[in-house]
Structures are given as C-alpha cells and as structure tokens.
VMD Tcl script that builds the backbone (N, CA, C; Angstrom):
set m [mol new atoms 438]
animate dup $m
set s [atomselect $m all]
$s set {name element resname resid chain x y z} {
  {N N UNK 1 A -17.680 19.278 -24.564}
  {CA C UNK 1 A -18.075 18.380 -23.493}
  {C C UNK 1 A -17.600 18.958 -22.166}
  {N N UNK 2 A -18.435 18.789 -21.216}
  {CA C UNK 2 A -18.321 19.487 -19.982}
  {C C UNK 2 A -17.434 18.569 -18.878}
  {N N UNK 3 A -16.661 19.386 -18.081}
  {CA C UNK 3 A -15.704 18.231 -17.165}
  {C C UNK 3 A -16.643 17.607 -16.533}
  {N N UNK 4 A -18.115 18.113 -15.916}
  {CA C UNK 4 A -19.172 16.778 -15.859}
  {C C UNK 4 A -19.448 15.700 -15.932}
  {N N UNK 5 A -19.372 15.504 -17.442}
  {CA C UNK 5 A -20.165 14.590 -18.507}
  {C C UNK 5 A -18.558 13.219 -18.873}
  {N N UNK 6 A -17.795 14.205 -18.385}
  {CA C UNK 6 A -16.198 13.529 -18.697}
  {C C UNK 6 A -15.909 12.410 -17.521}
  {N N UNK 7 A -16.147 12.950 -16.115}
  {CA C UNK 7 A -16.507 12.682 -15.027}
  {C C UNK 7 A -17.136 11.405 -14.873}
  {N N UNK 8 A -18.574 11.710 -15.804}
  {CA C UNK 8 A -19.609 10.510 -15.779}
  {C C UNK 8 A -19.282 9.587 -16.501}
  {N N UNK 9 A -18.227 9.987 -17.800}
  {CA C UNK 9 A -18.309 8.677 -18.851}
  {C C UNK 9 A -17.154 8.346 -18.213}
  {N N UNK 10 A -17.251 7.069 -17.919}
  {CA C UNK 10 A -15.463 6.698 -17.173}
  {C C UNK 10 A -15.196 5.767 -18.585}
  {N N UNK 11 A -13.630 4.977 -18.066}
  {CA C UNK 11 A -12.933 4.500 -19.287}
  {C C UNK 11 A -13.037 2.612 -19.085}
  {N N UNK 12 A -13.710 1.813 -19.526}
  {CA C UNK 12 A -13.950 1.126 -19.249}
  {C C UNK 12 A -12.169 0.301 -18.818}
  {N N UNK 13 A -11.425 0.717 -19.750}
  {CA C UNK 13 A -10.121 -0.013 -19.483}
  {C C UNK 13 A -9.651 0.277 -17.834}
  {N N UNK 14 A -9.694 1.586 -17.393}
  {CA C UNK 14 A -9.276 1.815 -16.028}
  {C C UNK 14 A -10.192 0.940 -14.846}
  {N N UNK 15 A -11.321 0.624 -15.458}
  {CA C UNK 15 A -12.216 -0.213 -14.437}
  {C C UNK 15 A -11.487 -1.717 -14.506}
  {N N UNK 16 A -11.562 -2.345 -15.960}
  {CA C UNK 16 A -10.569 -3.737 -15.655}
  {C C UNK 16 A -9.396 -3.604 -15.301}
  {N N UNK 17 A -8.495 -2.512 -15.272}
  {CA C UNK 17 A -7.276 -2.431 -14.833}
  {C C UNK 17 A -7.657 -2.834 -12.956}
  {N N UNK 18 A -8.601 -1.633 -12.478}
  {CA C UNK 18 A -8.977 -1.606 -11.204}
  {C C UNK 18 A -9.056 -3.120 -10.416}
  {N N UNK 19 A -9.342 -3.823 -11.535}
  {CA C UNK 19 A -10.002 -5.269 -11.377}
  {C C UNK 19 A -9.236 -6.120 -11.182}
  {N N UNK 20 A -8.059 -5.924 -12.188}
  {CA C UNK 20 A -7.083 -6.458 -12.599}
  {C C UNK 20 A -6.003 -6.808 -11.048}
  {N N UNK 21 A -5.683 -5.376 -10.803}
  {CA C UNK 21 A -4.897 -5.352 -9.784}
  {C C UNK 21 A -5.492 -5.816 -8.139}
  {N N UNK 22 A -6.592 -5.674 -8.137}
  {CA C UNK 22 A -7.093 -5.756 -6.815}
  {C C UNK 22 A -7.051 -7.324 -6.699}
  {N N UNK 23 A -7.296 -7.933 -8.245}
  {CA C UNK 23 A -7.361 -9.541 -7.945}
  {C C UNK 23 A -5.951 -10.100 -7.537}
  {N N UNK 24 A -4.563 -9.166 -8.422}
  {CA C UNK 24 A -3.633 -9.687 -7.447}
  {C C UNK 24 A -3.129 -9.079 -6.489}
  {N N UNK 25 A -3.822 -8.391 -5.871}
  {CA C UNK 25 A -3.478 -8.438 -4.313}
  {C C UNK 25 A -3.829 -9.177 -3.890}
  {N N UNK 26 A -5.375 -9.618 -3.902}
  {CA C UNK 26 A -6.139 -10.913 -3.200}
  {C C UNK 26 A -5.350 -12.017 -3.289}
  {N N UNK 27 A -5.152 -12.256 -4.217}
  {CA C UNK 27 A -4.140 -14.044 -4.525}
  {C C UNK 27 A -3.330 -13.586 -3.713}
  {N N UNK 28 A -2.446 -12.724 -4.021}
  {CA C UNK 28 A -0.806 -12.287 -3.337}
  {C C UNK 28 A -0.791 -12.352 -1.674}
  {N N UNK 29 A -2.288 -12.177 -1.185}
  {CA C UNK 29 A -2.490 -11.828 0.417}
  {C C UNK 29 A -2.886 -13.629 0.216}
  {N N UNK 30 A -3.517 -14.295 -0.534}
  {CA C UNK 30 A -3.632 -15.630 -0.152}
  {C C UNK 30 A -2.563 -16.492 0.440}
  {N N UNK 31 A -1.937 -16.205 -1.055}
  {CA C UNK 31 A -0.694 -17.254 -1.232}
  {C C UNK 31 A -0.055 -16.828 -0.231}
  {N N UNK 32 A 0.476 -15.819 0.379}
  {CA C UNK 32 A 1.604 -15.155 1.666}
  {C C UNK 32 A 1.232 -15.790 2.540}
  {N N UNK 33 A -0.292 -15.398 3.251}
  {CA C UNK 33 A -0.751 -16.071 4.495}
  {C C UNK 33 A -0.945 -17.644 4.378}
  {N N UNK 34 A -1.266 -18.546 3.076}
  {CA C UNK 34 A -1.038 -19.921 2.891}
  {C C UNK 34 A 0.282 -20.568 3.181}
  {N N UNK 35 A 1.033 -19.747 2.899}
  {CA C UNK 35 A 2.517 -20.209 2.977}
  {C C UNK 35 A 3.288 -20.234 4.507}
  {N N UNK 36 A 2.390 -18.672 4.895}
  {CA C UNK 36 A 3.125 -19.042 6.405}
  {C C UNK 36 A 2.596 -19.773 6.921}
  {N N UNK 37 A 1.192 -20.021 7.222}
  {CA C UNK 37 A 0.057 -21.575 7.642}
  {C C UNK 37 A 1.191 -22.809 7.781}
  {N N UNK 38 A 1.459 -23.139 6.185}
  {CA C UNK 38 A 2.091 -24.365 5.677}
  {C C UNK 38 A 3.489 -24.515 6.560}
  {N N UNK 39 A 4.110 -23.178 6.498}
  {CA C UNK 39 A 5.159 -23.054 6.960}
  {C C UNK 39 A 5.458 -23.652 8.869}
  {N N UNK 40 A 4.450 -22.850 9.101}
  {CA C UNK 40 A 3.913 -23.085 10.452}
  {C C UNK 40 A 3.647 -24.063 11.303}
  {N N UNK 41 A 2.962 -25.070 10.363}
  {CA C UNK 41 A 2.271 -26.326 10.696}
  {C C UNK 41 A 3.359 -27.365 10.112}
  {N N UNK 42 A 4.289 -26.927 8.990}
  {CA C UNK 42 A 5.948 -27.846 9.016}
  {C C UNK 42 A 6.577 -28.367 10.197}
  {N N UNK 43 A 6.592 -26.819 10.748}
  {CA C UNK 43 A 7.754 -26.099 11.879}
  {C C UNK 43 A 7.160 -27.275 12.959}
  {N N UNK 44 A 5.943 -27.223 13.272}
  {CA C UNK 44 A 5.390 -27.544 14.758}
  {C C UNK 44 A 3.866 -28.614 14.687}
  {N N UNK 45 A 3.883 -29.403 14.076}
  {CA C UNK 45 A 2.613 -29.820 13.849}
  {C C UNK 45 A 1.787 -30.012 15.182}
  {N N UNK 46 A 2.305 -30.102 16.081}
  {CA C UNK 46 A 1.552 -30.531 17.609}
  {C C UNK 46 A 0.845 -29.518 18.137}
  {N N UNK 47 A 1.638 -28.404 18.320}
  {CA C UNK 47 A 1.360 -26.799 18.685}
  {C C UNK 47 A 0.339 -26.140 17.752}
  {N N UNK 48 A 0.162 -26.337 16.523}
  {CA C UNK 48 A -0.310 -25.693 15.249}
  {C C UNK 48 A -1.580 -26.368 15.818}
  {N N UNK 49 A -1.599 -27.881 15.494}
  {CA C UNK 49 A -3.302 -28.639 16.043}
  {C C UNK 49 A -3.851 -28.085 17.118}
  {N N UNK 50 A -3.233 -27.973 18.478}
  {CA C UNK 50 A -3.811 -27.427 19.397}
  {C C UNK 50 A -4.028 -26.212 19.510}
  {N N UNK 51 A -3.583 -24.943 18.406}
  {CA C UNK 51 A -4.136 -23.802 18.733}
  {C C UNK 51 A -5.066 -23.808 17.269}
  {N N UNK 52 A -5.411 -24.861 16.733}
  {CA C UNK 52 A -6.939 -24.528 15.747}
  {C C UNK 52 A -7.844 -25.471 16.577}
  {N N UNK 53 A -7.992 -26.133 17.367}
  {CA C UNK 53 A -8.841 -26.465 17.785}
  {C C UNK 53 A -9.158 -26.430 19.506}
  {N N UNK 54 A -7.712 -25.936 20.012}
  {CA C UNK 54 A -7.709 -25.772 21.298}
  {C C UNK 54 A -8.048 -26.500 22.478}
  {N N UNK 55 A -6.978 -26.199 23.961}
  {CA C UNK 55 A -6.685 -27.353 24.508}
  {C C UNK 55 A -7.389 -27.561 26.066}
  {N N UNK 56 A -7.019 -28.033 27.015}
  {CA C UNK 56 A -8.262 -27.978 27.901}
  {C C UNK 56 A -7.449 -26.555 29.269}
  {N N UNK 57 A -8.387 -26.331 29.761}
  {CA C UNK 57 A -8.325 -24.989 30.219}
  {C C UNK 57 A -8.303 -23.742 29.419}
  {N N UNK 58 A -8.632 -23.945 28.524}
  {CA C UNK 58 A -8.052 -22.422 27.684}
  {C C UNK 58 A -9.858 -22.617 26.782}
  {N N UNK 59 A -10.602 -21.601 27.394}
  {CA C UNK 59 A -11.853 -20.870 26.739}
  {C C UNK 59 A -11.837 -20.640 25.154}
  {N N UNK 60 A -10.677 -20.172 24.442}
  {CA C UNK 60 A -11.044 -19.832 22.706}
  {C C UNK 60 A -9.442 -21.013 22.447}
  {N N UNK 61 A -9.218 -20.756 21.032}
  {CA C UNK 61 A -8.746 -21.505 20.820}
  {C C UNK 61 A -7.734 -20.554 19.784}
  {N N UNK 62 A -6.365 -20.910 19.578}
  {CA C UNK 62 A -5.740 -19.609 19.467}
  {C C UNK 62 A -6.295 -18.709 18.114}
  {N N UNK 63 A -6.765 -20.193 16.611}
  {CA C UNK 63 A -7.064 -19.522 15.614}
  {C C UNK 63 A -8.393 -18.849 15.965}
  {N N UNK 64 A -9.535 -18.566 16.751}
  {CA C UNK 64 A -10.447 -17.569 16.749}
  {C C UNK 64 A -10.036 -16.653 17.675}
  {N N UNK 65 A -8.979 -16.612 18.742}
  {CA C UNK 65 A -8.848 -15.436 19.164}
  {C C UNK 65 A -7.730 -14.237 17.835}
  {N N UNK 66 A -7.117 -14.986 16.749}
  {CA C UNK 66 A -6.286 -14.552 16.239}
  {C C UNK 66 A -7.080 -13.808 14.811}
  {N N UNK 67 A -8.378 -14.537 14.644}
  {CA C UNK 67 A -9.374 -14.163 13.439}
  {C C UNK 67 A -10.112 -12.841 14.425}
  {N N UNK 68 A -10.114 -13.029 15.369}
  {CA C UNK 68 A -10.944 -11.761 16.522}
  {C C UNK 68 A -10.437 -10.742 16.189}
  {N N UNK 69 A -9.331 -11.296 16.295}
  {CA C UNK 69 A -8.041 -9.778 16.240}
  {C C UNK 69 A -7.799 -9.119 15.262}
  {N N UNK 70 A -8.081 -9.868 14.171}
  {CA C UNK 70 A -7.523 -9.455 12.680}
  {C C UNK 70 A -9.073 -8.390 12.177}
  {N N UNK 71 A -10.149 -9.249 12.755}
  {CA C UNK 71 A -11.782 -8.492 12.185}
  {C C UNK 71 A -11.196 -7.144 12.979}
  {N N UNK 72 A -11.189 -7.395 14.270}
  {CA C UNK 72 A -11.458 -5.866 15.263}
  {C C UNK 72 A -10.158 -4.817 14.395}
  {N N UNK 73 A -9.206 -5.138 14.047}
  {CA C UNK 73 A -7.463 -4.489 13.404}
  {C C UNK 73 A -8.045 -4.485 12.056}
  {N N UNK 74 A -8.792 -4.798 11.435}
  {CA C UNK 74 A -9.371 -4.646 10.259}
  {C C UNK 74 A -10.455 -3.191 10.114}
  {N N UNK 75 A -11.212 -3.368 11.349}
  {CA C UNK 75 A -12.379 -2.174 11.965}
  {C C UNK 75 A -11.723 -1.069 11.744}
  {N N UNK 76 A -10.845 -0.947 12.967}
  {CA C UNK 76 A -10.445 0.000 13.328}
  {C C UNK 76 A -9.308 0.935 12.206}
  {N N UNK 77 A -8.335 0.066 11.435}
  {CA C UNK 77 A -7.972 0.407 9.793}
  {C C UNK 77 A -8.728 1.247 9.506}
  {N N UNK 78 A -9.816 0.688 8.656}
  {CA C UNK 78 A -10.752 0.874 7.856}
  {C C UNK 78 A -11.442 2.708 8.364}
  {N N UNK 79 A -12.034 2.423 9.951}
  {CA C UNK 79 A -12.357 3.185 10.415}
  {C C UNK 79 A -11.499 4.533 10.730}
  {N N UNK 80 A -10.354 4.518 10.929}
  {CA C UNK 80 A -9.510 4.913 11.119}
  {C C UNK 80 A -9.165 6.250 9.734}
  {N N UNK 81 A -8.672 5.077 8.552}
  {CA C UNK 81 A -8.584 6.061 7.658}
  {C C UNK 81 A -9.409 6.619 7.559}
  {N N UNK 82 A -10.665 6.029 7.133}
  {CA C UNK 82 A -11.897 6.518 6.699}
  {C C UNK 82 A -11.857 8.344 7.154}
  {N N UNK 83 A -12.169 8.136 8.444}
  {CA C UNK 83 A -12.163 9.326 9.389}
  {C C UNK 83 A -11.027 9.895 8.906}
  {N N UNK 84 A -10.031 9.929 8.816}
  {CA C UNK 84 A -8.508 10.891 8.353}
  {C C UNK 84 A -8.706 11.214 6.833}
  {N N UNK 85 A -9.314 10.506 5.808}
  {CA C UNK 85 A -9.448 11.179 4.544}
  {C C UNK 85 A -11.207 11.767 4.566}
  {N N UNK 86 A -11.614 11.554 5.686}
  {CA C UNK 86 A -13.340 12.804 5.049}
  {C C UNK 86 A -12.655 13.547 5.887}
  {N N UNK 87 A -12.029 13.723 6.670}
  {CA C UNK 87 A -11.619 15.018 7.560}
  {C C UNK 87 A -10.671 15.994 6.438}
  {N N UNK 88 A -9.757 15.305 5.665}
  {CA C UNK 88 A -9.231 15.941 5.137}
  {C C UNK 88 A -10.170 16.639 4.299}
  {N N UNK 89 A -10.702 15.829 3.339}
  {CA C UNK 89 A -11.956 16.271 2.295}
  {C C UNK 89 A -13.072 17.521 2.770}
  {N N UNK 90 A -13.107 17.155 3.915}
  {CA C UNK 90 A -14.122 18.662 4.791}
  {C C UNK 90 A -13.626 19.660 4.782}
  {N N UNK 91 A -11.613 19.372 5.161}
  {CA C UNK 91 A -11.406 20.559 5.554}
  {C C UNK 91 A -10.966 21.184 4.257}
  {N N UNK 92 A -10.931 20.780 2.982}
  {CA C UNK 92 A -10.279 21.320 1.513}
  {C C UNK 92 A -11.657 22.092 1.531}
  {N N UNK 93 A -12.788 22.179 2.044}
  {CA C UNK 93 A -13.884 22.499 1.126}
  {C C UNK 93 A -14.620 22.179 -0.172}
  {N N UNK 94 A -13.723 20.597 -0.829}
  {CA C UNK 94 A -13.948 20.749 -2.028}
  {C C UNK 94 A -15.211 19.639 -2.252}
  {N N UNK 95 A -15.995 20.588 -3.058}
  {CA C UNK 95 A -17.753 19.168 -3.035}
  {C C UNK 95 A -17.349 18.229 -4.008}
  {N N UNK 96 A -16.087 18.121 -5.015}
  {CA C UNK 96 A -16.493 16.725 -5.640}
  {C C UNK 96 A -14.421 16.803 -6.094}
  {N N UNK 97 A -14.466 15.756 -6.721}
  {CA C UNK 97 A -13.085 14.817 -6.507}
  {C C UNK 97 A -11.980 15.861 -7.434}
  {N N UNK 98 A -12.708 16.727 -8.920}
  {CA C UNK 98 A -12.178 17.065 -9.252}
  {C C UNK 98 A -11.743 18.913 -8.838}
  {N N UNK 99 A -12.558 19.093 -7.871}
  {CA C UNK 99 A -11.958 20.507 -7.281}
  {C C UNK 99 A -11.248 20.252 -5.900}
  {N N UNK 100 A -11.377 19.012 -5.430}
  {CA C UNK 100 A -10.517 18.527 -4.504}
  {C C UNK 100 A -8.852 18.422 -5.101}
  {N N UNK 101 A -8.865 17.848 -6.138}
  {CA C UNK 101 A -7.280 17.667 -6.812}
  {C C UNK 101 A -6.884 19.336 -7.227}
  {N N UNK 102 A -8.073 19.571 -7.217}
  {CA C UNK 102 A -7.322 20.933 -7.576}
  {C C UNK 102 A -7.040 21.925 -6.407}
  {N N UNK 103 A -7.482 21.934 -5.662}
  {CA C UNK 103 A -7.030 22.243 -4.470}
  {C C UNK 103 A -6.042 22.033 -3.916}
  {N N UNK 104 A -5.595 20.306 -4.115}
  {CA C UNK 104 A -4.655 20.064 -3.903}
  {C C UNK 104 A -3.425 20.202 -4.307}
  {N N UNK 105 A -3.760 20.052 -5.625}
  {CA C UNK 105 A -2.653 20.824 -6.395}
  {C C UNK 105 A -2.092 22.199 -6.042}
  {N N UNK 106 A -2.791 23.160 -5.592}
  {CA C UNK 106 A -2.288 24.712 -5.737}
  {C C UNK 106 A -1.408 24.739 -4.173}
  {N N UNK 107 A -1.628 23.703 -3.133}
  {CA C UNK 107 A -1.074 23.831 -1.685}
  {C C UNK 107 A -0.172 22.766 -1.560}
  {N N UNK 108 A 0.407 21.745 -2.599}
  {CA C UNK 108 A 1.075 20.456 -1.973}
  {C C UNK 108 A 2.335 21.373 -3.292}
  {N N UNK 109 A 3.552 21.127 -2.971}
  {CA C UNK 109 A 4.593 21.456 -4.158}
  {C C UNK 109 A 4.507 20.448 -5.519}
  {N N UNK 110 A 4.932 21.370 -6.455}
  {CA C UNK 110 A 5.272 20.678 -7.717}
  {C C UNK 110 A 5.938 19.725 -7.839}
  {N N UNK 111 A 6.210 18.329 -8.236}
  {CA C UNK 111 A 7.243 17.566 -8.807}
  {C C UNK 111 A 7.491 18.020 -9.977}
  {N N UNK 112 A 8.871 18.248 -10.176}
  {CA C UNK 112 A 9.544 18.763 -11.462}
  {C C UNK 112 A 9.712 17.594 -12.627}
  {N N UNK 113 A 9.376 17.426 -13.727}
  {CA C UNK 113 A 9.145 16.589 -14.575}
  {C C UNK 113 A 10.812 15.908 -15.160}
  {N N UNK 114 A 11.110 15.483 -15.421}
  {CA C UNK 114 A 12.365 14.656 -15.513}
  {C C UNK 114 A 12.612 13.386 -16.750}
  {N N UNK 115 A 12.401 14.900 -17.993}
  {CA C UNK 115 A 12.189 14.358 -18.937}
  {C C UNK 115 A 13.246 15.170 -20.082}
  {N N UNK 116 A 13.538 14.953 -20.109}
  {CA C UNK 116 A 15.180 13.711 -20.475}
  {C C UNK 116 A 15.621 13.273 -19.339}
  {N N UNK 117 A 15.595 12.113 -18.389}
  {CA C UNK 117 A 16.286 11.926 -17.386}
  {C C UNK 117 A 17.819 12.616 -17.446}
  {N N UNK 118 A 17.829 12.722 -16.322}
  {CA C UNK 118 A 19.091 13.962 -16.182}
  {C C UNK 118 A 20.224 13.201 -15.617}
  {N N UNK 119 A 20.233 11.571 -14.759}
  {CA C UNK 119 A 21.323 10.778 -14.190}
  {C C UNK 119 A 21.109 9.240 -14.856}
  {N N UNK 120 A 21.341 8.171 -14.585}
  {CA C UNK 120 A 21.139 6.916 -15.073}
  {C C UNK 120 A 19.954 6.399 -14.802}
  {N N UNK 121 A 19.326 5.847 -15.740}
  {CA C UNK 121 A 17.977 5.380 -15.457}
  {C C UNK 121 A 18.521 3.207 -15.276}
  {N N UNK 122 A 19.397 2.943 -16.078}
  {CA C UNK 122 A 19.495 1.811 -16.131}
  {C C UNK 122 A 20.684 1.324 -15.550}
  {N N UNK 123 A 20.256 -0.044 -14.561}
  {CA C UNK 123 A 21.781 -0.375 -14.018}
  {C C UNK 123 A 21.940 -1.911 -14.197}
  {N N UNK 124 A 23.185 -2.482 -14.073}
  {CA C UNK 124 A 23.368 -3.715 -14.884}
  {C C UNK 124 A 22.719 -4.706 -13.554}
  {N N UNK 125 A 22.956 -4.386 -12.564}
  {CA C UNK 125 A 22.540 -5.154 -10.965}
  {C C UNK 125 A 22.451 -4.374 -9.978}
  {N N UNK 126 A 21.903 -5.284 -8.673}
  {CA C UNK 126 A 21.721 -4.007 -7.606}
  {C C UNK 126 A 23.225 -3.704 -6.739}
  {N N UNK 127 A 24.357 -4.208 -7.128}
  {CA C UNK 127 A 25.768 -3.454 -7.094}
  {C C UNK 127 A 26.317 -2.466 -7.777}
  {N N UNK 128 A 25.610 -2.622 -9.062}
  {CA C UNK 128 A 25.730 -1.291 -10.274}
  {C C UNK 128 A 24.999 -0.117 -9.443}
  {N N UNK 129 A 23.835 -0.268 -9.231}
  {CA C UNK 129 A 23.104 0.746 -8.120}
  {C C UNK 129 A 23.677 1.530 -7.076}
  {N N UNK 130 A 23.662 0.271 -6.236}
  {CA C UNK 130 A 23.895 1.143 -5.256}
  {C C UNK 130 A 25.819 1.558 -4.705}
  {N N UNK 131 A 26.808 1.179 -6.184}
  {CA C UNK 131 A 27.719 2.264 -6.619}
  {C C UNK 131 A 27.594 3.319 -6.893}
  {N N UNK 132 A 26.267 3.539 -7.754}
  {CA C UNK 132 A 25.832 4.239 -8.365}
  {C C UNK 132 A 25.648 5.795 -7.343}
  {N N UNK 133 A 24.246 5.040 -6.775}
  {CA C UNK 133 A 23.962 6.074 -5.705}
  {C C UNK 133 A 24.832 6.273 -4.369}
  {N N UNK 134 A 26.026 5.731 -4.071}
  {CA C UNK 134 A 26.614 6.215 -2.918}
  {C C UNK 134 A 28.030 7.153 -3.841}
  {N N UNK 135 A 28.252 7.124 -5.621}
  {CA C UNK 135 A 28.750 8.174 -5.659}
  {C C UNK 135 A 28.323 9.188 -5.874}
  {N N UNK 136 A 27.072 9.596 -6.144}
  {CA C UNK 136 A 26.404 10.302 -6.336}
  {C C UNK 136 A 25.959 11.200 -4.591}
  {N N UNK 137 A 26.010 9.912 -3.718}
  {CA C UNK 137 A 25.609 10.771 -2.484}
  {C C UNK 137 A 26.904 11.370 -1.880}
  {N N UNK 138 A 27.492 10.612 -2.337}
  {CA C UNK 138 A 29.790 11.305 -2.293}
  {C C UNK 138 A 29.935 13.207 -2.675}
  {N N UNK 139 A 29.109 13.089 -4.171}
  {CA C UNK 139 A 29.411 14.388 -4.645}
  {C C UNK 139 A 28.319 15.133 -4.291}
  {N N UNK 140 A 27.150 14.634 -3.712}
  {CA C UNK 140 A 26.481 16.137 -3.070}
  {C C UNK 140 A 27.063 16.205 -1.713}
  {N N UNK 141 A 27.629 15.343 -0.975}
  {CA C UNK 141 A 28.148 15.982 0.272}
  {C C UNK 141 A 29.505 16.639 0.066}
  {N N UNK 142 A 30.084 16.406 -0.934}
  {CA C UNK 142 A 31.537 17.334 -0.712}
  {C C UNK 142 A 30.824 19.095 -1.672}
  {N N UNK 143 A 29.666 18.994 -2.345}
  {CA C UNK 143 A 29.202 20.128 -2.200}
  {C C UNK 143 A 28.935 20.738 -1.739}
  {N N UNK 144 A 28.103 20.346 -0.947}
  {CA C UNK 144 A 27.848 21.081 0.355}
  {C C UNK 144 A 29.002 21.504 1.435}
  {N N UNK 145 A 29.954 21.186 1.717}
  {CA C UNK 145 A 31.088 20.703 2.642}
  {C C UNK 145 A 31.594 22.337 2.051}
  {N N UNK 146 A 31.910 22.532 0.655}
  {CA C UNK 146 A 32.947 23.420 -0.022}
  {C C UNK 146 A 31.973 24.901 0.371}
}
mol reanalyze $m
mol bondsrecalc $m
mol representation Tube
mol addrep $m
C-alpha cells in the first residue's frame, strides 16, 4: 500500500477523537464566558443592564461594541495565522502534508526519547514537585559553577 492510499484512508477513531475534543473546548469556552456574564451581572446589576441595552447619549451599547470587537479580533486571528502557516508551507516547498513533516523533521532538532524515564515521573503533591525540581535545579547549577 502506497503512503497515498494511507493518506486517503484516514482512521475513523482520530476523526471522533477530533470531535470529541473540539466539543470540549466549545462547552469549556461556554461555561468560562457564562460564568463571567453571571459573575458580572452579581457584581453590578445596574451597570451590566445598561451596557446590554444602553444608555442615552451613547450611539452602541457596550455589549455590541464588545461583540464588534471580538468578530473584528477573531478576523484578524484567524487571518493572521492563516497567512504565517501558508507562508511557512510556501517557503518548505513541500506540495502535500506528508513531505512537509518531513522537511520538517530534517531542519527542526530531535527530541531525545526518554524511555526508561531517567528522573521521577510521579510526585505525591505539587510540594513534592516543586522540591523536587528546585533540587534538581540546585545540582545543575553547582555543575556548572565547578
């Protein structure tokens, strides 16, 4: 079978995974921005009413100048990367995804595989930790030092 044909048959599990995760980001971006709303409109209920429906002298009203902002900061994101990864992609030369990784591969460095872990993988809390790692950052600086 040709890396082609490998290419074309995808794995149906990596597509519901794809699915999987993107749905909780969506909830996760719900629930965050619901909460500060709620939070918001706790804090100040007077202030909160008058900037969703807005007050006299004032042309927009704060929630559509704040949805304005988020579409146009959304654009420009979007647009933004967009432009920074085909630029990259142009400049690899590579016509499809899998001579792109390989490209990439031969110019970005190796990560060295770390298999037998070589220091502690498990810690009892995040005080076990970060004992952990400030003796560890103890004995590479008196290495260096000597």
């Amino acid at each position: 079978m040709s890396t082609e044909s490998k290419m074309i048959n995808t794995n149906p599990e990596k597509f519901y995974g794809m699915v999987f995760l993107s749905a909780v980001t969506g909830i996760s971006a719900m629930i965050g921005f619901g909460t500060t709303l709620a939070a918001i409109r706790k804090k100040d209920p007077q202030s909160f009413q008058d900037g969703m429906i807005g007050t006299k002298g004032v042309s927009n009203s704060g929630a559509s100048l704040a949805m304005r902002a988020l579409g146009w900061g959304t654009v420009y994101a979007v647009a933004g990367c967009g432009i920074l990864f085909y630029g990259i992609w142009k400049l690899s030369g590579a016509t499809n995804a899998q001579e792109f990784r390989e490209k990439m591969g031969s110019i970005l460095p190796r990560i060295p595989k770390n298999n037998p872990p070589k220091s502690r993988t498990e810690f009892e809390g995040l005080n076990d930790l970060l004992t952990y790692v400030s003796e560890e950052w103890n004995k590479e600086n008196k290495k260096v030092d000597e």
